[in-house]
N, C-alpha and C positions, 0 to 999 in steps of 0.2 A: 504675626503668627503664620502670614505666609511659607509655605513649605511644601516640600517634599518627603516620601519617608517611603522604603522599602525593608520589610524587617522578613525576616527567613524562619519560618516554623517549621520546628522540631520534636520528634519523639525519638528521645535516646534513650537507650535501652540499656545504658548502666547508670548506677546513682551516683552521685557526688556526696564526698562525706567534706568535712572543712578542716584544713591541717592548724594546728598550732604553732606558737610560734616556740622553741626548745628554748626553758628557762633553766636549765639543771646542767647545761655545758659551761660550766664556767674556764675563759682559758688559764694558762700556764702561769699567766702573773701574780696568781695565787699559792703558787706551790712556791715559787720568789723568794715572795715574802716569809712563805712558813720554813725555807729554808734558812733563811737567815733569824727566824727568831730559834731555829733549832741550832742554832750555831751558835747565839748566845748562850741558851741553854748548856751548849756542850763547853762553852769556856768557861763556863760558871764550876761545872763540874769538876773540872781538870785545871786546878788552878797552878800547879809546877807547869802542864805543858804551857800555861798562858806566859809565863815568865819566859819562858823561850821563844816564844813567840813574839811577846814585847819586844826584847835583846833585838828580834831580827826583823822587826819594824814589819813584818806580815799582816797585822789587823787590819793596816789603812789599806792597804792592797787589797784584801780580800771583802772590806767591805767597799770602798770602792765599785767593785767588780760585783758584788751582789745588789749594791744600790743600783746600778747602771742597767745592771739585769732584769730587775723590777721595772723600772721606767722604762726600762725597750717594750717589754711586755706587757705592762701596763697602755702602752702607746699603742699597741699591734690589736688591741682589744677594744681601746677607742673605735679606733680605724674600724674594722669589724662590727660594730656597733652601731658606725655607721653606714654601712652596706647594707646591714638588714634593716636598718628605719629607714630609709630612701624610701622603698618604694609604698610606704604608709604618709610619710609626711614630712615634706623638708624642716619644717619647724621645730617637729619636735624632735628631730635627727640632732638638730642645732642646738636646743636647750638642751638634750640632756649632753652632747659631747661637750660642752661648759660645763657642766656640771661635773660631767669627768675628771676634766682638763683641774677643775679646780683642785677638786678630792685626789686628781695625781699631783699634785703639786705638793698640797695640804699631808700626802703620804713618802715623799720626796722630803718634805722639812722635817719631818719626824725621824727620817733615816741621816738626814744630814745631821740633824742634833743630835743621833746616837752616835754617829763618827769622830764628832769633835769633841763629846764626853769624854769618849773612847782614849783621842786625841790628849784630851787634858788628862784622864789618868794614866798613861801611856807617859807624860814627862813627869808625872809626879810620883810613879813607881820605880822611876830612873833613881828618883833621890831615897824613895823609902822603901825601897824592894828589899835591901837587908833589915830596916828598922822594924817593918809591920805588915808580913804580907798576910796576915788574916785576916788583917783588918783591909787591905784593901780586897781580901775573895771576896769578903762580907757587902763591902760597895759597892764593889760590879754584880755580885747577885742580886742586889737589891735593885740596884737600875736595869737588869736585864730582866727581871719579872717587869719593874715598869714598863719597860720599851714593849717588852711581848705584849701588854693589856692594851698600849695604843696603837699598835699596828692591828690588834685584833677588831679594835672598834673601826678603824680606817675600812679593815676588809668587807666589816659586816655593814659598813655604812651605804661604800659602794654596792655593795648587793643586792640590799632594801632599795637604792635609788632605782637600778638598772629594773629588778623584779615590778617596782610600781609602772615602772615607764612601758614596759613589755603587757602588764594590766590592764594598763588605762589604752595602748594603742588596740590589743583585744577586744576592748571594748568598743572601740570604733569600728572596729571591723565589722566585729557582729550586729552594731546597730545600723552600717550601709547593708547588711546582709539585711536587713528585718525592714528597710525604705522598700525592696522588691519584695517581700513578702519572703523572701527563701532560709529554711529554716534548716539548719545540719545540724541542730543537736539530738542525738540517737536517742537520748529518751524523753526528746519533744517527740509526741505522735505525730505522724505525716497528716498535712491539709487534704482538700479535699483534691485542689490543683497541684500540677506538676510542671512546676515554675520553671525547672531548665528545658521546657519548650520553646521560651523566647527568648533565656538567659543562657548566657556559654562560661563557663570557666576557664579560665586561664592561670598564668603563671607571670609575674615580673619578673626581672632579669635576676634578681637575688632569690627565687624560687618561692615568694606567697602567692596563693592564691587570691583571686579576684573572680568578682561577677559580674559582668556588660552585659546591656542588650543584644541582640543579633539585629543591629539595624544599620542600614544607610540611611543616612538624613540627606537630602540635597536644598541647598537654601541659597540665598543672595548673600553679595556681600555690604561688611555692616549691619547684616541680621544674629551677628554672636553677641556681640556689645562685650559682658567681661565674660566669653564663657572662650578657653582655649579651643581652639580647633582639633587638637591632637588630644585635649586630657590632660588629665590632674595624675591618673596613676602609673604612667610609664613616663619615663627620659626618652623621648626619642628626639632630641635635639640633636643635630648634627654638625659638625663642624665646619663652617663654610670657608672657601677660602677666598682671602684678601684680593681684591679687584683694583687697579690704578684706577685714579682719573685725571685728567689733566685741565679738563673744560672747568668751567666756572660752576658753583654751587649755590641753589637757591635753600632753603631750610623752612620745611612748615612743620608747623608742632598744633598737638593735637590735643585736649586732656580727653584724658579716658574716662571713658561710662563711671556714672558713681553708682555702685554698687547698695541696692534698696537692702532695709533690714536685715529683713531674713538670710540674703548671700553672705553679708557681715556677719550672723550670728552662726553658720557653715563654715565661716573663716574660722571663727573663734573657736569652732568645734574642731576644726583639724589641726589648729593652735596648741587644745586645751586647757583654753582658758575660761567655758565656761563648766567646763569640768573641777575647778577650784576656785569657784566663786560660792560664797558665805550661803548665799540662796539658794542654792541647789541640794545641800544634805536636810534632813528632819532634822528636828532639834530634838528627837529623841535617839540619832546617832550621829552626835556633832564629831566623833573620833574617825568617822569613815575616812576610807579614803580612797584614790582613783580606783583601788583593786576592785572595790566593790559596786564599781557603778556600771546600772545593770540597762540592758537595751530598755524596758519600760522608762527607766528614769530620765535618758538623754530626750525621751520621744517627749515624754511628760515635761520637763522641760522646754522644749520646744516649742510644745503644747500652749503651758504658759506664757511665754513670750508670743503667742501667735494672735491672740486677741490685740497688742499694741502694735502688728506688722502692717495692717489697711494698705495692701499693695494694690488697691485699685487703683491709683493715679501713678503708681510707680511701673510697673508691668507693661513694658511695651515689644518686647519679643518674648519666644517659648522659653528661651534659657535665663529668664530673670525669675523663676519659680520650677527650674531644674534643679533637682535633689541627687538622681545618682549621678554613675560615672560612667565616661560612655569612653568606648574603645576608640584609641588612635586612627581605627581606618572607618571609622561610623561618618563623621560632618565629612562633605564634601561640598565647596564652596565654591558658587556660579562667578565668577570675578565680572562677566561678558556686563552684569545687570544690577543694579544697587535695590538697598532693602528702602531705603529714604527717599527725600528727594525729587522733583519731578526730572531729571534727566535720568537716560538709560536704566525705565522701568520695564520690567517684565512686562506687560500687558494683555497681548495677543497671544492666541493660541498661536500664530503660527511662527512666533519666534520663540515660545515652546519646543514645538514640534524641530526647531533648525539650531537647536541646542545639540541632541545626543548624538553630535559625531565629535573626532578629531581627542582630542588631550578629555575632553569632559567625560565620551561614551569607553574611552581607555582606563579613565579613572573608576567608573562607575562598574566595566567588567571585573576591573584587580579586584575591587573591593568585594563583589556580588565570588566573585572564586574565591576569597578566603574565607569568607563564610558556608558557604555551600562544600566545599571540598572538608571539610572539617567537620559534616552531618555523618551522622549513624544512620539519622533514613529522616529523609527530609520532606515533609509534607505538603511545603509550599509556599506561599506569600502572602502576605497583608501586604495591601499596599493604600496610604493614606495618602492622598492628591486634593493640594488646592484648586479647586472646581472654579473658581469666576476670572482667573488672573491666565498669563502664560505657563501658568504648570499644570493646567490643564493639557498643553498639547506636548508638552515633555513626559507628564503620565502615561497619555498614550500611547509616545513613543516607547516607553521605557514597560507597560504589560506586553504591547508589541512584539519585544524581544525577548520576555519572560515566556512569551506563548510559545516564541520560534525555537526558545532552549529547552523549555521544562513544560510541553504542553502538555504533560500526564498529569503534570502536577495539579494541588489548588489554586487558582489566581483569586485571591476574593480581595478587590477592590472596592474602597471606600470615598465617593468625593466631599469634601467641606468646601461649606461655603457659609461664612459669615450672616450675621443679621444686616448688618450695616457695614459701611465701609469708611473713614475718615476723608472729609476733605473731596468728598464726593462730585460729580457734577452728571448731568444729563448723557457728555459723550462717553464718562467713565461707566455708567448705567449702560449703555448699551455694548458697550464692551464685556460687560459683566456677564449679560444674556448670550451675545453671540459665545462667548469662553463657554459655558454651563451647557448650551446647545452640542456645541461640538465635542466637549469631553464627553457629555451622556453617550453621544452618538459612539465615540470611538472605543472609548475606555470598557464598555459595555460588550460591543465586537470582540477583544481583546482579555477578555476575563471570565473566568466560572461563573461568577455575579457581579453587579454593580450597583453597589446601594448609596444613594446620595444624603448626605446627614446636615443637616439642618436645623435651626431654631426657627429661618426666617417663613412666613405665610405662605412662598411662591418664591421661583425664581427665575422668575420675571422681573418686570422694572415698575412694575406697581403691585408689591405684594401685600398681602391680607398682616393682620397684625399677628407677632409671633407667640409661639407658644407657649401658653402658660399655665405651670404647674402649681396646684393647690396650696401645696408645704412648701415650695421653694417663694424666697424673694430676692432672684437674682434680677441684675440688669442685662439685658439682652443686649442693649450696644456695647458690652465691655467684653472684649474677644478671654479677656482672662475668666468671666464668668461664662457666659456660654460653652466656650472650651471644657467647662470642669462640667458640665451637664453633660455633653458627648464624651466624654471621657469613661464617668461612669455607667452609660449606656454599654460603652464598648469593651468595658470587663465583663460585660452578663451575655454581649452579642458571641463573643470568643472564646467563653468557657468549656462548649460542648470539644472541641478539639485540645483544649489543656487541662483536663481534666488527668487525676493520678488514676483513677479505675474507671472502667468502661467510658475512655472516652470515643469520640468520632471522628473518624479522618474528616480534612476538609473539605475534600473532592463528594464525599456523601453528603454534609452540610448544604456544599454546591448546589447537587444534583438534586437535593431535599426540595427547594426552593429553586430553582433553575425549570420548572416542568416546561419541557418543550419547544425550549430555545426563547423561552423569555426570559433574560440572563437578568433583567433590572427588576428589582426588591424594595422594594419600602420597610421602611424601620417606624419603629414602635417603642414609648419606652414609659413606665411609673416612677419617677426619680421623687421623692422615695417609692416605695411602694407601701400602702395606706396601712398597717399594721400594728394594731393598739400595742402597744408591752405586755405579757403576759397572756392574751387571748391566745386565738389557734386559725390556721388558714381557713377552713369552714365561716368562720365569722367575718374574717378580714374583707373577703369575697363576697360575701351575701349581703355588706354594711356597701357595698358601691352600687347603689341604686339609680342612678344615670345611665350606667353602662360599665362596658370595660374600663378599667382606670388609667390604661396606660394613654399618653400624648402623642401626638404624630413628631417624628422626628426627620421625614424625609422630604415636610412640605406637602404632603399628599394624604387627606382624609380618608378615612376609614369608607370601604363596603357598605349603605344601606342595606344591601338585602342579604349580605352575609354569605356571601359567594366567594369562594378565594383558591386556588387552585395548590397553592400550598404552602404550610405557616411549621416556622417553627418558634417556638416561645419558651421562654428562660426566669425562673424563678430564683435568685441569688441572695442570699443572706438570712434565709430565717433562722440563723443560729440561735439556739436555745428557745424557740417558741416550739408550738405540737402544730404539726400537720394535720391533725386529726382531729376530733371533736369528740370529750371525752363525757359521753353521757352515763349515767345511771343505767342499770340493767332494768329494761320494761320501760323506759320513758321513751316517747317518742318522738325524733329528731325536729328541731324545728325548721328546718329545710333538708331536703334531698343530700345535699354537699352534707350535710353533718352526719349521715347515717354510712358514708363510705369508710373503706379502713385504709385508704393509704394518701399520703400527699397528689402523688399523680393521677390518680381516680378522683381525687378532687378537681385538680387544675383541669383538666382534661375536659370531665363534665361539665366545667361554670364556661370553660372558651367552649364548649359545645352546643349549647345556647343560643352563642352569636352565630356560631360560623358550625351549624351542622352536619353540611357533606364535605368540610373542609380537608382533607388530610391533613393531619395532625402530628408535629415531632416537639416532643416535651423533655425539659433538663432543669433539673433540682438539684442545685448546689447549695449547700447551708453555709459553705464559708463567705461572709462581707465581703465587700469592697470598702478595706483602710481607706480612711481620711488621714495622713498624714500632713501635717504641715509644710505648705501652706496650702494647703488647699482651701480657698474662702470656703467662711460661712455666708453660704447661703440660702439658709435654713428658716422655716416659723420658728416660733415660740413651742407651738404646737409639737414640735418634733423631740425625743431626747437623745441623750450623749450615746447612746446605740443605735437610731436612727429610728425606732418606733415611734409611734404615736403617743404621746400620755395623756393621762385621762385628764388630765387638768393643767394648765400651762403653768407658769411659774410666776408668784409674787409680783404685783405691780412694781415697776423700780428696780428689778432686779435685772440682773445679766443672765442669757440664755445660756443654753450651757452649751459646751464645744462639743460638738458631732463628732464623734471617732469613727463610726460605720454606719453606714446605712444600707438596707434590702431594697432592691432593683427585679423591676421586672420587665422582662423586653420582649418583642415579639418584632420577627424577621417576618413578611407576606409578599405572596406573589399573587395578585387577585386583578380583577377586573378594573381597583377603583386606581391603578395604573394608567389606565385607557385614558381616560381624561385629563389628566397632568400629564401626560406625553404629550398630547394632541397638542393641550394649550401652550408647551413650550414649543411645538412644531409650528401651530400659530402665530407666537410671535417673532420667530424667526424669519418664517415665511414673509410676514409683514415689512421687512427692511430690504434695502437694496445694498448690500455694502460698498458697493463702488460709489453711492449718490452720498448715504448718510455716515459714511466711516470708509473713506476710501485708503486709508494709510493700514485699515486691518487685515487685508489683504497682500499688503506689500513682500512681505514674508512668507507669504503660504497660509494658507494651502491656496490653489485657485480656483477661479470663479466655477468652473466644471467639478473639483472635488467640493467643493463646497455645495452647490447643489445637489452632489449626490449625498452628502452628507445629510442632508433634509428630506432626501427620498426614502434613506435607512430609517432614518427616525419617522416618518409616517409611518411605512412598511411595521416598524416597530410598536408603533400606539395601537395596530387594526390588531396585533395579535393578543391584544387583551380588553379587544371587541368581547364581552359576553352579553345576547340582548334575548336569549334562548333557553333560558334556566340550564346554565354551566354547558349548551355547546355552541364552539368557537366556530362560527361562522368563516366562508373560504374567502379569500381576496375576491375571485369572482363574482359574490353574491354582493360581495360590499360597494364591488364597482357598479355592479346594477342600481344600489341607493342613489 
């Protein structure tokens, strides 16, 4: 899960609607055919001019020439056919142009068998044209009614097939549309979020629509396994050209990643094949068919299948539990450093940091301009950075130069860093601290904020055990679970800026929590957040009698004395419960929180409690955060398939049920209880000599003089959230007097 990621936030200021694909253009090879059964029609009619016509051997000419005409156009319509499913799916481009191919064929022998009828009565009017010609108008009217009802079924055959194939690919569409949450149908009501903040629309070369993130990804190589570098939904293969060699050839062959369940049952979905499988309709409309298969059903489906996927032993990069599609100029891949392997590993921050020049920092601007130059009004960056490895010092490089281009904008920077690490040893440990050291130091310099997200106790190289949440039972060494724990924090951290109404720029977010030049923020987070089904937040609140409910997420414990210089906190998902507490007229509330009348005079009040002189910035979103597949379960018993609480867990023996959403509640802080987890990473920094106990981490940069000053910032940095004065901040000169 090693990575990189720069993704570009946006507020555009016009909507996206979603185009369809035109089923009502049917082409020409249809007027063809109706031409020539109006042509039998019209011989039928005029049976003297057919007699002269016979004499002058015209029929096999003329149908000839309308056969051949059919099957050209018939062909030009394939082809066509296949220009617009390209950019949907090579697969089902293929099955249905067979299917064509057939039914032109299968409409081809039908016009050949009316030519040779034609044919035989054409030599046997020769002989009975004086004896019986009524009887033969009578024959050929009878076989050209025939012939007209079977080329009619040929036409209506093909139609139904193309129309189902044009439904079912629809349907795909709209269920990658509903993977990002993004919903264009006009008499869906709009969410609460405004999705093409971090998603952009585009077009393939045959003119459909699509939806990508706005992201760079930068990763090693050998970190895609089966995932294309370029993408699944554009061609941009290029033609290379033929190269001589004359030298001798060696030949290594490789097999490729085998591809865990759920990628296979993605296959099978852009196949559609599990679109017509027996399982998938109710057995109370076994008649359906692809038309009617609806985004709930594919998801539901998936659903089902996701209980027998247990990708915990399978999952060993991010794109083995990648669902969308991501744009041709998104992965850019480090060739210099493998993902595997003990040779040529990323390690050090300071072959990080001797990364962003030459073809790498070339690649990285192309990519950063086609995003950025294609903004309406561009708000700024996330930027998500592997904290304990080498892309620690390539992040810094890379906000660096975010500052130097776009330093109005927002920089809000995120470091990860693992519980554990595979295959670990003592010198990799302290590799781990020196990387985490110097990214806090730099990344922090170099951005609006810097908030470090974490499961693990400390990050240090003897940390506390990590954190654990009531409802959840995930495994902290499995980067696939923990990953899905910050994940969901970081749809509740991000919302205040993608929100559809009154949201907040990120520079305000920044400055919300940035007071005073301390740019580094500790995270906070309730995964779920503790809320019975059917109660009301009054109650939810007033039943956490411990304390606040949310977990530390940044490695850094909460304020004893509730001093914090500025918080912002994010309530997300309470769809369909009451904010409120709905008593009787005359009765009196059984706490304070239940006698208010709004959600935020709630929240407000109960965080006011802890942190009284705190400034205070509050955001209430009722839309979830989707669980789609695969997102593990890992959930109680205790929790239900909407992510509340129920009042009674489920049947001994029984299977839990599948979590589709669950309510999150987060809190961003900049307080004093920073001061301490600074110092102690200053600490242990301080404690090493790198040239005696890691002298190859130096070899690449930074050196021995930026690197102690690197340790000077970060002291400098811990004194300024000294508070030992009931909330005021003591000068450096008083602290030097200590």
């Amino acid at each position: 899960m090693k990575g990189f990621a720069v993704i570009c936030v946006l507020a555009v200021l016009s909507g996206c609607h979603a185009r369809t694909l035109p089923q009502n253009e049917w082409m020409s090879w249809e007027d063809t055919v109706e031409k020539l059964q109006d042509y039998f029609e019209d011989l039928s009619a005029k049976a003297d001019d057919m007699v002269q016509d016979i004499k002058s051997h015209q029929i096999s000419r003329e149908l000839d020439t309308l056969i051949q005409d059919s099957i050209s156009e018939l062909a030009m319509y394939q082809d066509d056919m296949k220009t617009k499913l390209a950019p949907y799916t090579q697969e089902a481009g293929q099955r249905l142009a067979k299917d064509l191919q057939k039914m032109g064929m299968k409409l081809q022998e039908h016009m050949n068998e009316g030519r040779d009828q034609m044919e035989k009565y054409n030599e046997e009017l020769r002989t009975m044209m004086q004896q019986n010609a009524d009887d033969v108008r009578a024959r050929v009217s009878a076989y050209t009614r025939k012939l007209k009802k079977r080329l009619n079924k040929d036409t209506q055959e093909i139609k139904r097939h193309v129309s189902e194939y044009f439904e079912e690919l629809q349907s795909r569409t709209s269920e990658n549309m509903e993977d990002a949450s993004l919903s264009y149908d006009p008499e869906t009501p709009p969410g609460d979020l405004q999705c093409d903040v971090v998603f952009r629309e585009g077009q393939t070369q045959g003119g459909h629509v699509t939806h990508t993130p706005r992201l760079i990804a930068m990763d090693l190589k050998g970190s895609l396994r089966t995932l294309r570098q370029e993408g699944s939904l554009y061609n941009t293969e290029e033609e290379t050209t033929a190269v001589t060699w004359d030298g001798s050839l060696m030949r290594h062959e490789e097999s490729p990643p085998v591809k865990n369940t759920f990628l296979k049952d993605l296959d099978k979905l852009e196949r559609g094949e599990i679109l017509t499988e027996a399982d998938f309709y109710s057995n109370s409309q076994p008649q359906c068919s692809a038309a009617a298969v609806s985004v709930d059903t594919v998801n539901s489906q998936l659903a089902r299948r996701q209980q027998s996927y247990r990708l915990e032993g399978s999952v060993k990069v991010w794109s083995d539990f990648l669902r969308i599609h991501l744009h041709p100029r998104t992965i850019s891949v480090i060739h210099q450093y493998n993902h595997d392997g003990e040779a040529h590993r990323l390690e050090a921050f300071g072959q990080g940091e001797a990364l962003l020049q030459g073809s790498v920092l070339e690649g990285l601007e192309d990519r950063l301009h086609f995003f950025v130059e294609e903004c309406d009004y561009l708000q700024g960056f996330q930027v998500f950075c592997d904290l304990a490895d080498g892309f620690a010092g390539l992040g810094s490089k890379v906000t660096e130069m975010l500052q130097d281009s776009y330093g109005g904008r927002g920089i809000l920077t995120f470091g990860l860093a693992p519980v554990s690490h595979p295959d670990s040893t003592p010198m990799k440990d302290l590799y781990h601290q020196l990387n985490c050291t110097l990214g806090t130091v730099h990344l922090a310099s170099n951005s609006s904020f810097f908030c470090p997200l974490t499961l693990r106790g400390g990050l240090g190289r003897r940390p506390s055990s990590p954190a654990l949440f009531p409802h959840l039972t995930y495994d902290p060494s499995l980067w696939y679970h923990s990953s899905s724990v910050l994940a969901l924090a970081l749809d509740a951290f991000t919302s205040p800026y993608r929100l559809r109404n009154n949201s907040v720029p990120m520079w305000q977010v920044a400055d919300t929590l940035a007071v005073s030049g301390r740019k580094v923020v500790a995270a906070y987070g309730a995964v779920p957040f503790p809320m019975m089904h059917g109660s009301s937040l009054p109650d939810a609140l007033s039943a956490c009698e411990d304390g606040l409910p949310w977990k530390p997420l940044s490695a850094c414990s909460e304020s004893a004395d509730g001093r914090c210089y500025g918080q912002w906190a994010t309530l997300k998902g309470f769809e369909g419960q009451k904010l409120t507490s709905s008593l009787a007229p005359g009765s009196k509330p059984p706490t304070p929180l239940h006698g208010l009348h709004s959600g935020e005079d709630v929240l407000a009040s109960y965080i006011s409690t802890y942190y009284p002189t705190c400034p205070l910035a509050l955001q209430l979103v009722s839309t979830p955060s989707k669980l789609t597949p695969p997102f593990p379960q890992i959930f109680s018993q205790s929790v239900g398939a909407q992510g509340f609480l129920q009042s009674q867990p489920p049947p001994t023996g029984s299977s839990a049920p599948l979590v589709s959403s669950v309510p999150v509640m987060t809190s961003l802080q900049s307080g004093p209880a920073l001061g301490p987890w600074l110092s102690e990473l200053h600490r242990g920094a301080s404690a090493l000599d790198p040239r005696r106990v890691a002298p190859s981490f130096l070899s690449q940069g930074p050196e021995l003089a930026d690197y102690k000053e690197a340790l000077e910032q970060l002291r400098l940095l811990s004194r300024c959230y000294r508070d030992d004065s009931g909330g005021v901040v003591r000068s450096s000169s008083e602290e030097d007097d200590d």
